[in-house]
N, C-alpha and C positions, 0 to 999 in steps of 0.2 A: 512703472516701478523700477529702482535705481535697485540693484543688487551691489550688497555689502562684499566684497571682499572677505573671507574666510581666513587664519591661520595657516601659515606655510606648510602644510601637511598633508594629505591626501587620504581619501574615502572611496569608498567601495559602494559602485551601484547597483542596486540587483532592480531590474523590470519586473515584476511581477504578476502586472493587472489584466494579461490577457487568459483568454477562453482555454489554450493548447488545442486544437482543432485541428489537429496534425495525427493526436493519440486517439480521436476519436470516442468508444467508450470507456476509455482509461481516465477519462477525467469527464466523467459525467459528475461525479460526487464530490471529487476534489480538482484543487489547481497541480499543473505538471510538475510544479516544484517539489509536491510531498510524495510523486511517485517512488515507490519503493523502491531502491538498488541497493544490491547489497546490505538488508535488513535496514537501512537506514533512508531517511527523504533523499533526492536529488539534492534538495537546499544544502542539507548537512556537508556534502563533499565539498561544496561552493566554499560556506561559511568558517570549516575547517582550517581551509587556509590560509586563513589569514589570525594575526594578532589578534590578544583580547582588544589592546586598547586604538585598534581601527574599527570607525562608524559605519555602520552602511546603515544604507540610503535604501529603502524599500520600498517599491512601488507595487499598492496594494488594488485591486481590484475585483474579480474573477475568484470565488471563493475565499477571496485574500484573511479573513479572520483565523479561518486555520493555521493559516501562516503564521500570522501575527502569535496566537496559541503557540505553534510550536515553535517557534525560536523564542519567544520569553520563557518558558518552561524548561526549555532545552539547555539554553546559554544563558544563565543569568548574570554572567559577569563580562559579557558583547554588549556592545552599544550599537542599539537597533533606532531609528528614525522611520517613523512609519508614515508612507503616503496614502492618504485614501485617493483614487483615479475617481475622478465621475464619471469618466467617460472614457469605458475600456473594450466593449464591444458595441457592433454597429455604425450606427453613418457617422464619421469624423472621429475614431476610435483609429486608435494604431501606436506601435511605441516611440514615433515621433509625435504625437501629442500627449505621450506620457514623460515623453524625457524632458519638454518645454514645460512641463507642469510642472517638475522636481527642481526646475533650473535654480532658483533661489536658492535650494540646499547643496548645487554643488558647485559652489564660489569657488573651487581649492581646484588644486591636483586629482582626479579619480579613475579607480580604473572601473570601467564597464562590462561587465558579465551577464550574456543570456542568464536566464533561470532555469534553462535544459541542459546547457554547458556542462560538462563532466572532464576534469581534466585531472589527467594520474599523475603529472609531474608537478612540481613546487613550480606558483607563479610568485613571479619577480616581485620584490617586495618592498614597494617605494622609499624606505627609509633605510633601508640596507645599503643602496648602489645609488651613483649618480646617475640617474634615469633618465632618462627625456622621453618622447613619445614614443608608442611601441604599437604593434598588431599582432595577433596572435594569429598563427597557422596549423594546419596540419594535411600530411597526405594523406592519412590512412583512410579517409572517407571523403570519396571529392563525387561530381554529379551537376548536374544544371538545376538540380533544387537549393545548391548553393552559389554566395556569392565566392568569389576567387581573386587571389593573388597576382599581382604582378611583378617580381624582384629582379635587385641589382645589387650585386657588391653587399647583399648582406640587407637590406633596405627596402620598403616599396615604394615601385615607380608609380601603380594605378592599381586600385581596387574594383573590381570591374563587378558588372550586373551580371544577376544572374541567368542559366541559358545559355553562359558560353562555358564552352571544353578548357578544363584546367587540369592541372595538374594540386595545386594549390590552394585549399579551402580555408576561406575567412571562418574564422571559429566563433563570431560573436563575442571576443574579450578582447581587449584593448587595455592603454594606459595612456591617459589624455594628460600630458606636463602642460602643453599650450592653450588652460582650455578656455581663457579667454577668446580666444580666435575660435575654436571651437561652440562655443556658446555663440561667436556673431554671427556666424555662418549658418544655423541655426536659425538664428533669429531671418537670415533670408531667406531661407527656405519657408521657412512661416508666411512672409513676406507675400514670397515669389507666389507662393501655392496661391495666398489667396487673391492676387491681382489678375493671374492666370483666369482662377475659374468665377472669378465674377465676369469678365469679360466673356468667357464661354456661357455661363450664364443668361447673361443681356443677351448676347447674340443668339439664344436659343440653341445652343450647337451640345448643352447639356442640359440633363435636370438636376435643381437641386440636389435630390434623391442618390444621386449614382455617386457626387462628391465621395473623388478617391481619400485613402487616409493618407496622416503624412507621411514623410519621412523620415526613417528613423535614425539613428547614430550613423550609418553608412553616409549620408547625406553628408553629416560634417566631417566626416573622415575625408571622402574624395574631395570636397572644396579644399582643406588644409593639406590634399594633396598636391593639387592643382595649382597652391599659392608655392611649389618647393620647399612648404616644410618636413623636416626629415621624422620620418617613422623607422624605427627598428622592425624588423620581422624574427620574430622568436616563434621557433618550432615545439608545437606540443604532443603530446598524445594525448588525444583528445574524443570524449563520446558524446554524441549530440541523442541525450535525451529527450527531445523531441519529436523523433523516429522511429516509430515499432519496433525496426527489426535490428539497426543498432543499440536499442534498448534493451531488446533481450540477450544480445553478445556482451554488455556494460553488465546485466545482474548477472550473469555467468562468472564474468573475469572479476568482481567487487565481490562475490560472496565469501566472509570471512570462511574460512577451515575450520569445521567443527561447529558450526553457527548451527541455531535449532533451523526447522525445518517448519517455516512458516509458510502455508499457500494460499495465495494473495486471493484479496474482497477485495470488491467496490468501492463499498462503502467502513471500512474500517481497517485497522492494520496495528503491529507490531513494529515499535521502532527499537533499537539499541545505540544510544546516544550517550556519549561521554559519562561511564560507566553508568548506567542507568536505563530502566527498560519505560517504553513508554507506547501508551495503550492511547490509539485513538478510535472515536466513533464517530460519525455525522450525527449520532440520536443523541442527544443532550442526555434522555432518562438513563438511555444503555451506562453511559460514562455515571450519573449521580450514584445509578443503584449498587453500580460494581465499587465503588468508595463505600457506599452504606455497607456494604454483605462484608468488603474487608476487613471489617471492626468485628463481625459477626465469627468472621472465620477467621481471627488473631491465631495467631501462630502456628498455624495452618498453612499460610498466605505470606507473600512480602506485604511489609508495613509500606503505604502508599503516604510519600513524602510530600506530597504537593499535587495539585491537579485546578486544573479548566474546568470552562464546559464543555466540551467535546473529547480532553485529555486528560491521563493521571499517571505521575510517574512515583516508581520505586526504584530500590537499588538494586545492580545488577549484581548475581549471585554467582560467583563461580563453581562453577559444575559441569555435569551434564545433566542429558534428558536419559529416564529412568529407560528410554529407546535403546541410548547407548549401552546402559550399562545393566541390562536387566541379564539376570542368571534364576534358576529353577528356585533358590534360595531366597534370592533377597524378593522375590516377586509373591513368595510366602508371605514373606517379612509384609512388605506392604498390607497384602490382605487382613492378615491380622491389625494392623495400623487405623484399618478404615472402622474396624469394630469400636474404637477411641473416634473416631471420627466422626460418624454417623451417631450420634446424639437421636434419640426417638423423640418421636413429640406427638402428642396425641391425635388419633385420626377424628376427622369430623365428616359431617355430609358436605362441607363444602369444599373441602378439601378433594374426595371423590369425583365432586364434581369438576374441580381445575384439572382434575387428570383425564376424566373424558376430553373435555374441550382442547387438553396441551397432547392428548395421544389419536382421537380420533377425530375431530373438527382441523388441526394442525394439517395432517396428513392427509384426505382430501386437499385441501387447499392447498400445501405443497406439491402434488403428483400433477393436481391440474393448472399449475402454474409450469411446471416441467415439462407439461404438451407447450401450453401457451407458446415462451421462450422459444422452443425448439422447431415450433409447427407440426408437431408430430399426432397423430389421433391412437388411442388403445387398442389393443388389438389381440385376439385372441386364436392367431395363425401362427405368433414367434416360434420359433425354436431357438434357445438358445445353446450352444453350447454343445449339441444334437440332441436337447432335452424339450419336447412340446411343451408349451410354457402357456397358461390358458389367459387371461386377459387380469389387468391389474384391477379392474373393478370386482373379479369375482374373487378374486383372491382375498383384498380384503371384505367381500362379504363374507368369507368364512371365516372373519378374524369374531370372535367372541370380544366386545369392547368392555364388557362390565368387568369382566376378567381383568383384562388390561390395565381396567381402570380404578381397578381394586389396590389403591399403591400403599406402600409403607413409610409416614411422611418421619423424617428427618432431618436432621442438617445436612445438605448438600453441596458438592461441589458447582456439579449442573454439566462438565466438559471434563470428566476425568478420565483421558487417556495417556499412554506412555508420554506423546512431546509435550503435558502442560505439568507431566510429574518430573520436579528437579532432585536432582542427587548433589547436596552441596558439597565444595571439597573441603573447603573448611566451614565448617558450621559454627559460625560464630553467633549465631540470632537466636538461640536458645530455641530452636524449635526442632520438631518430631527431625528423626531423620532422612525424610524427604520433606521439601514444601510443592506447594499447588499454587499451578500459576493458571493467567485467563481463565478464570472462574465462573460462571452463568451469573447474569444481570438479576434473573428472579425465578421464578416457578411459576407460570401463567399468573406476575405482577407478587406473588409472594417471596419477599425476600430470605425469611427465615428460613421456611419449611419446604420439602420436595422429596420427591420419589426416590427411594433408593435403588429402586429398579432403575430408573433413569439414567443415576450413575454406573451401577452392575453392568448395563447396556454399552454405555459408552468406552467402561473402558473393552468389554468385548470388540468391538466394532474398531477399536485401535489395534488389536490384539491380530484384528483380519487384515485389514488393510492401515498399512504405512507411512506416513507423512513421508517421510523418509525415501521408500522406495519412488514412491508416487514423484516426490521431486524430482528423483533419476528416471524419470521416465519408464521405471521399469514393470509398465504395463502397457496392454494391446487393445483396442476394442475395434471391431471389424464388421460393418453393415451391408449386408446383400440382401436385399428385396425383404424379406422376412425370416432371411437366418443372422443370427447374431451367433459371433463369438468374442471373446473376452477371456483375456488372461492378466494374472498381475504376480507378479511373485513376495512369497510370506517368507520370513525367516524361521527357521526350525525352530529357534527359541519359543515364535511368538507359537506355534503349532503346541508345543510343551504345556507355553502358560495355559491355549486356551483350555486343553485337558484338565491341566491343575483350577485352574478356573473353575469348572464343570462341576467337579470333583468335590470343591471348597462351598460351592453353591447349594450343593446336593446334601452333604454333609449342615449343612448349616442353618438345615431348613428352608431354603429358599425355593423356587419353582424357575428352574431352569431354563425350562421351555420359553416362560415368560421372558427370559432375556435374550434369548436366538430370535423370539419373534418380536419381542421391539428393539432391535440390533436391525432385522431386516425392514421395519418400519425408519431408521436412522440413516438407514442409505437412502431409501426413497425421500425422505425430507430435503437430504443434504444436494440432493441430484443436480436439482434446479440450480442451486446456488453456485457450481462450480462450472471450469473453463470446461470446454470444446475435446476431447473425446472423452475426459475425466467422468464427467457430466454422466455421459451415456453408461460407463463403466459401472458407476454406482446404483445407476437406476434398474439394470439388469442383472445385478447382483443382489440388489433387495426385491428384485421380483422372484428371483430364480431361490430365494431361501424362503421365500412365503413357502413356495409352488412346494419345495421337498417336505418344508413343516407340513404342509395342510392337504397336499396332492397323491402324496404315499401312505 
């Protein structure tokens, strides 16, 4: 096939079709592109930089629909060209056979960017400056996991394999002005590979099976070196998203000032994209039912502008989170708020029943997924704290379920704690004086109706522990054979509200008790689902408030 020549202009290529097998379980659920930095995808910082009206080139594979989802949702006014990869992992899979697949769409000038690439300074901008060929470097991270530089006078003399000591790290971007020579050389390496291994092949000297992948952009790079075409070397500062531990130094130094205080899942996440907040999930239903319930909860809620399947966005609201700005006063203010809020609806036996199954079948299943995860067995030796703490199975057999599950069904939030309550600065959307953001998908599949204890619970359980704090790390959890201790620090405010809480609870006819003890069933739920000492912190927190409820 004869490639067309393109318009004198140049486009932007993003790889996208591989696994990330670098991050491990960070991208069991998604591709490394939408990893969170700095409340926003990887992709975002890429795409950012550049004009509206330059194309990129997407190479999709590896989760890749997500992708595809969140940059039309995100940027509707970018020009996205989307590749589907057939062949992105396993035998003959590699981003030299993803960049020979796209080759038709990139006739022109283009520059070439990893999809882990994270770069803080402005890249060169083909139509600003008379450009010619370029590499991109940096020292701040160099290593034999990278490939490396070799300069002269400003210039690379040789791009070298990786495994050898540099000072100089190839960053994975470039800017191809030559790239018809680029594309031929390419084309030899296609070539070469496979003249090579048919002959290793026939000779028996391989098996089909082990057929290495190609070669990637490097490949045409070092040939256009080798013929003394000239590459600029521009220094960046640069994070390779692709890295655990430079990942977690890149969300460190990206996280906006004053940003909410999101802590990262798996399988879903918080973006803040071009004034606008956007809510992703892997569950189709999660995403449908949270658009249905926002109709449900109008002006309660941001009005959801647009949405996927898997995404929905609204607009972003300037404020803070009621975390920041909560005082003895306005935390009143709210309580009385929810009494407009919480709408009653009438109880049924079925209803009863969704709350056994979402309070007592729920939590079984989450504790015993919390060993699973962890490899951990029950046990009723702990001490934690210097308090003998008796085993989580007898504990909740002294929970009373009918009790529990005795609920008050009204309109619900589903997750109402301080970070998902906004304080707007200007309140232009005609709603209460707080709105309620990331709202619960349903009530065991009921959109309308739900526990008001559930909510009562929740925001308790914000009231103890901090999104906030927790982000700073400023908590401890410490395991020796069968002593546990654990600390975390609360702000006095939140010690205040829980009183006034109590207090408001008690006065109001509600049963208090019932919300300390499914407060301490929310931490046991939540256990399983979080990182690596957080994990443990919460589970022996909801064990140690059963043990005072029901043990003294």
């Amino acid at each position: 096939m004869v490639e067309r020549e393109q318009p004198n202009n140049y486009k932007v290529f993003l790889p996208c079709a591989g696994t990330g097998s670098r991050l491990s379980d960070k991208t069991k659920h998604i591709n490394k592109a939408l990893i969170s930095v700095g409340n926003k995808p990887v992709i975002s910082h890429i795409v950012e930089k550049f004009e509206d009206d330059i194309e990129f080139i997407v190479a999709l594979g590896y989760k890749g629909n997500y992708i595809r989802q969140f940059l039309e949702l995100s940027y509707p006014k970018k020009k996205f060209t989307f590749i589907e990869i057939d062949l992105y992992e396993g035998q003959g899979s590699g981003l030299g056979y993803t960049l020979n697949y796209c080759k038709k769409y990139l006739q022109s000038k283009f520059i070439f960017i990893s999809n882990d690439t994270i770069i803080i300074d402005e890249i060169p901008s083909l139509t600003k400056r008379n450009w010619k060929n370029w590499i991109g470097y940096s020292t701040k991270f160099t290593g034999k996991d990278y490939r490396s530089l070799e300069l002269e006078n400003g210039k690379v003399k040789r791009l070298l394999e990786k495994n050898e000591d540099s000072p100089i790290t190839y960053i994975g971007l470039c800017g191809i002005d030559d790239y018809k020579t680029f594309w031929k050389h390419m084309d030899e390496s296609s070539i070469l590979k496979d003249k090579l291994l048919q002959e290793k092949i026939d000779s028996g000297e391989i098996e089909p099976s082990s057929i290495p992948i190609l070669t990637g952009e490097s490949f045409g790079l070092q040939k256009m070196l080798e013929d003394n075409i000239d590459f600029d070397a521009i220094q960046f500062d640069w994070y390779d998203a692709g890295n655990i531990e430079i990942l977690e130094r890149a969300k460190k130094l990206l996280k906006p000032k004053d940003s909410p205080n999101i802590l990262d899942k798996p399988d879903e996440a918080i973006w803040f994209v071009n004034d606008s907040v956007i809510k992703f999930s892997i569950d189709e239903n999660f995403i449908k039912n949270r658009v249905d319930r926002s109709k449900l909860l109008e002006h309660f809620v941001p009005r959801i502008i647009d949405s996927t399947k898997n995404m929905y966005k609204y607009q972003f609201v300037n404020g803070d989170t009621l975390s920041k700005k909560v005082t003895n006063e306005n935390f009143k203010f709210f309580l009385e708020l929810l009494k407009d809020f919480h709408i009653p609806n009438k109880k049924t036996k079925k209803f009863s029943k969704l709350c056994r199954d979402f309070y007592e079948s729920k939590t079984y299943e989450r504790v015993d997924y919390y060993f699973k995860r962890f490899n951990l067995k029950d046990s009723n030796r702990e001490v934690i704290n210097g308090q003998k703490v008796e085993s989580i199975s007898h504990l909740l057999e002294l929970i009373d379920w009918s009790w529990i599950s005795n609920g008050t069904p009204v309109r619900f939030h589903g997750d109402l704690h301080f970070e998902n309550i906004l304080v707007p600065t200007n309140n232009n959307f005609h709603t209460p004086p707080y709105l309620f953001v990331d709202w619960r998908q349903d009530f065991c599949g009921d959109l309308k109706v739900g526990d008001i204890y559930y909510d009562f619970a929740k925001i308790f359980h914000g009231l103890i522990i901090s999104h906030e704090l927790i982000d700073k790390n400023l908590f401890s959890f410490e395991r020796n054979m069968n002593e546990i201790k654990y600390d975390f620090l609360i702000k006095n405010i939140n010690l205040d509200c829980q009183r006034i809480f109590i207090e408001w609870l008690d006065r109001n006819g509600y049963d208090s008790k019932k919300v300390e003890v499914m407060t301490a069933l929310i931490f046991l739920n939540i256990s399983g689902l979080h990182h690596h000492p957080y994990s443990h912190l919460l589970f022996s927190l909801g064990k140690t408030m059963l043990s005072n409820l029901y043990e003294k």
